[in-house]
C-alpha positions in Angstrom: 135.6 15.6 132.4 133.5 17.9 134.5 130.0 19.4 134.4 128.6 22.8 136.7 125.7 22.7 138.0 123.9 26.2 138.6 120.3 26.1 139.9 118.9 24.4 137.1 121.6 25.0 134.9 123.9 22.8 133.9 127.3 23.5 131.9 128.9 20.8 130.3 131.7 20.1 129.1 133.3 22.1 132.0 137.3 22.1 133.4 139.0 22.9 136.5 140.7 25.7 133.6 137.2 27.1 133.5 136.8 27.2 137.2 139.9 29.1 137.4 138.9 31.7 134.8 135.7 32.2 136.5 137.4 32.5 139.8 140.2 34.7 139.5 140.7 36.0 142.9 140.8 32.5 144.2 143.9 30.7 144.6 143.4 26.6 144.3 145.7 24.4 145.6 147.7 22.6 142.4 145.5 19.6 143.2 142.0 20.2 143.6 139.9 17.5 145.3 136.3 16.7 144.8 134.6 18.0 147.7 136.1 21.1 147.0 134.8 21.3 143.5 131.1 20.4 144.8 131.5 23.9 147.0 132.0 25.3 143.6 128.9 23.0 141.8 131.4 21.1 139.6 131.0 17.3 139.5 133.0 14.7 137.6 131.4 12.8 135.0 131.6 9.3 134.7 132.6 8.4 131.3 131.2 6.0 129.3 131.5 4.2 125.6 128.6 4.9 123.2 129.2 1.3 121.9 128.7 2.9 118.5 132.4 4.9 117.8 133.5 2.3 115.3 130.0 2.5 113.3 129.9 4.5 110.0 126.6 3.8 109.9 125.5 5.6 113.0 125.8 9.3 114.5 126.6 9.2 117.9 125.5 12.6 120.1 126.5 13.1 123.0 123.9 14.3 125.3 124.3 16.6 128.7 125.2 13.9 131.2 122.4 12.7 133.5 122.6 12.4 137.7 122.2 8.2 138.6 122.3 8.2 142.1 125.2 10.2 143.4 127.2 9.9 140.0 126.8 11.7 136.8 126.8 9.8 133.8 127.9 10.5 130.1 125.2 9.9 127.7 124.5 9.6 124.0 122.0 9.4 121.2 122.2 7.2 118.6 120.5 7.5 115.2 120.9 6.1 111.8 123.2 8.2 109.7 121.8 9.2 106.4 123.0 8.0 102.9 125.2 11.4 102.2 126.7 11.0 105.4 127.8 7.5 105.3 129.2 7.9 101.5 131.3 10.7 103.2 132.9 8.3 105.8 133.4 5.8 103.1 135.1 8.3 100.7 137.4 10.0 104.1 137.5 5.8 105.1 139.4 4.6 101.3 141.4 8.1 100.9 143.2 6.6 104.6 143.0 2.7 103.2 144.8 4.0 99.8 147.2 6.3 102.1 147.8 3.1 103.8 147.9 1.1 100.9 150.5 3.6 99.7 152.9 3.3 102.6 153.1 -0.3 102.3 153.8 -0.1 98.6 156.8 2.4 99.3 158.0 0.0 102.4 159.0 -3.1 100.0 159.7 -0.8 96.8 163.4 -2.5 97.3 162.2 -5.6 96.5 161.7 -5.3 92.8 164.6 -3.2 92.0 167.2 -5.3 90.0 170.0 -5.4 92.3 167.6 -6.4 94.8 168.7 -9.9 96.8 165.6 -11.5 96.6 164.9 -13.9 93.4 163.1 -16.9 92.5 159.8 -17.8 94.7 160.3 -15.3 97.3 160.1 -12.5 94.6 157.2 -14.0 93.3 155.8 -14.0 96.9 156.6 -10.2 97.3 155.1 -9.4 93.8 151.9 -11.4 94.9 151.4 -9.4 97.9 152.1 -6.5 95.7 149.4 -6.6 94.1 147.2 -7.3 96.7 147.8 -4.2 98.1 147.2 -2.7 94.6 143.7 -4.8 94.4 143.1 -3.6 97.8 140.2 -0.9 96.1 138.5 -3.5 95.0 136.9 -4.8 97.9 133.5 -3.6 99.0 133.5 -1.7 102.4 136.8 0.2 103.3 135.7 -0.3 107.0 136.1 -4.2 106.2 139.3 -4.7 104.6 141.2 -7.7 104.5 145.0 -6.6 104.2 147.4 -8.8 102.5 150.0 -10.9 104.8 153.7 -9.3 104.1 156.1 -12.2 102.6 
């Protein structure tokens, strides 16, 4: 990931694509090093986690990257995400736990038809977890859940 620096501009998100299309009569070697990118103003920015990805409960911006020392850094805000917005995740997070849920259901499918080869406590095992994964809705958080163990 890039960023261009012009004056006091800066342009970010910015790739070597968009130094090419800006710079048609140029022709850049197939690898472009990064002292020949500064001659252009274009820097690499040094990624960095937000900390927050995995948090419904937050919104994560990210912010134009800021200059410590020689390096520029990707950086972020982090808010509290309002109630509409966190009932959205939840609703997109238990529409993939039921597509999940689905999958797993379909996967052992075999092991209650009649002329199955499993009997006795192992089909009672496989009917157990079967239900599990129909009961799976009924926990609390979909960002939480607790997946049944396969037999």
């Amino acid at each position: 990931m890039y960023l261009k620096v012009s004056g006091s501009n800066i342009t970010y998100p910015y790739s070597i694509q968009d130094l090419k299309l800006e710079n048609k009569n140029i022709s850049f070697p197939s690898t472009i090093n990064d002292s020949l990118l500064e001659t252009f103003g274009i820097y690499k920015v040094e990624l960095r986690d937000s900390g927050y990805d995995d948090d419904y409960t937050k919104d994560v911006i990210e912010l134009t990257p800021i200059l410590s020392g020689s390096v520029y850094i990707q950086t972020y805000e982090i808010n509290d995400a309002d109630e509409v917005t966190i009932s959205t995740r939840k609703e997109i997070k238990w529409e993939e736990v039921r597509e999940k849920r689905n999958q797993l259901l379909s996967e052992c499918d075999w092991t209650q038809f009649q002329d199955s080869p499993i009997s006795g406590e192992q089909l009672t095992l496989w009917q157990n977890y079967r239900q599990s994964l129909r009961d799976i809705t009924n926990q609390s958080n979909p960002f939480e859940i607790i997946w049944p163990t396969k037999p």
